[in-house]
N, C-alpha and C positions, 0 to 999 in steps of 0.2 A: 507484450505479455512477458510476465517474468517469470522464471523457474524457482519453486519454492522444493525445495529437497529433488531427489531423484525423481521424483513424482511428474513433474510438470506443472504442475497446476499456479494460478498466477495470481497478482494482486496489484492493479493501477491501480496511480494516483495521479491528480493534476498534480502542478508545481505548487500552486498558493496552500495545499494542506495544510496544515498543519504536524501533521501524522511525520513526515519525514525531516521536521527537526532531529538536527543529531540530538539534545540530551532526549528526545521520545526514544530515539532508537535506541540510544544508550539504557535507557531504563526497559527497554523491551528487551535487548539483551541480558540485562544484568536476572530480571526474572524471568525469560523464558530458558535461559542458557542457547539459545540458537542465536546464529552469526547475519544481522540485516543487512545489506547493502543496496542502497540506492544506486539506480543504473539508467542506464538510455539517456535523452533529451526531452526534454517537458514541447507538447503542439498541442496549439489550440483547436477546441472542437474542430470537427470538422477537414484538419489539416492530416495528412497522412505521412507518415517519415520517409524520405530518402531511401533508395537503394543500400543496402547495407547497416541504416542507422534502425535502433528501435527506440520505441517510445517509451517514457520516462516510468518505470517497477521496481517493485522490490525484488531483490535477491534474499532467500530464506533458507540457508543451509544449519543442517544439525548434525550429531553423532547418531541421530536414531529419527523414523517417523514420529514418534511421538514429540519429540523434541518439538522437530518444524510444526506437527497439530496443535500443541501449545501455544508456538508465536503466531499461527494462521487464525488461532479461534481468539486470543488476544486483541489481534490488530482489527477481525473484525467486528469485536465488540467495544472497538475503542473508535472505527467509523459508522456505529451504529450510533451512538450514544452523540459523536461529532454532529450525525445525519439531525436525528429527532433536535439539538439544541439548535442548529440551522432551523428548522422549519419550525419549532415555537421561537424564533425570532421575526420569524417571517420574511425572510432576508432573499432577494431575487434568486440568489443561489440553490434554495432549498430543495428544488423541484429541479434543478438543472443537470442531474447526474453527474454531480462532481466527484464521484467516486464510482468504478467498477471494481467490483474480487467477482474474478475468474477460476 
């Protein structure tokens, strides 16, 4: 789980997204004005991380809550939109919960 502003509140992702190419993030910065950083190490289902490690999130820091609500309501209508083309593809994936927002 990752801390999106002082808040806490969080946003996984698998490794294969798409979502956490840097120029995505770059252009999620550039219009939300909030700072993204990819953090942790990517485990496949079912796997649990190590003592000490976490699992692979986003870091969502701003100058203001609204800022970080901006890149939170951004990112996920941009894994909504990801989800629906996944499953009119029909693609194994669709149904596998490859995305959690926490």
């Amino acid at each position: 789980m990752g801390a999106l502003g002082a808040d806490g509140a969080a946003v996984k992702l698998g490794s294969s997204a798409s979502l956490p190419a840097q120029e995505t993030i770059s252009q999620l910065t550039e219009y939300t004005k909030a700072a993204i950083t990819t953090r942790g190490l990517y485990y496949p289902p079912g796997k649990q991380p190590k003592e000490g490690e976490r699992k692979l999130h986003l870091l969502i820091e701003g100058t203001s809550m609204a800022v970080v609500d901006k890149a939170v309501n951004e990112i996920k209508r941009l894994l909504t939109e990801a989800t629906a083309a996944a499953m009119e593809r029909g693609g194994d994936r669709a149904l596998g919960g490859r995305y959690s927002v926490v």
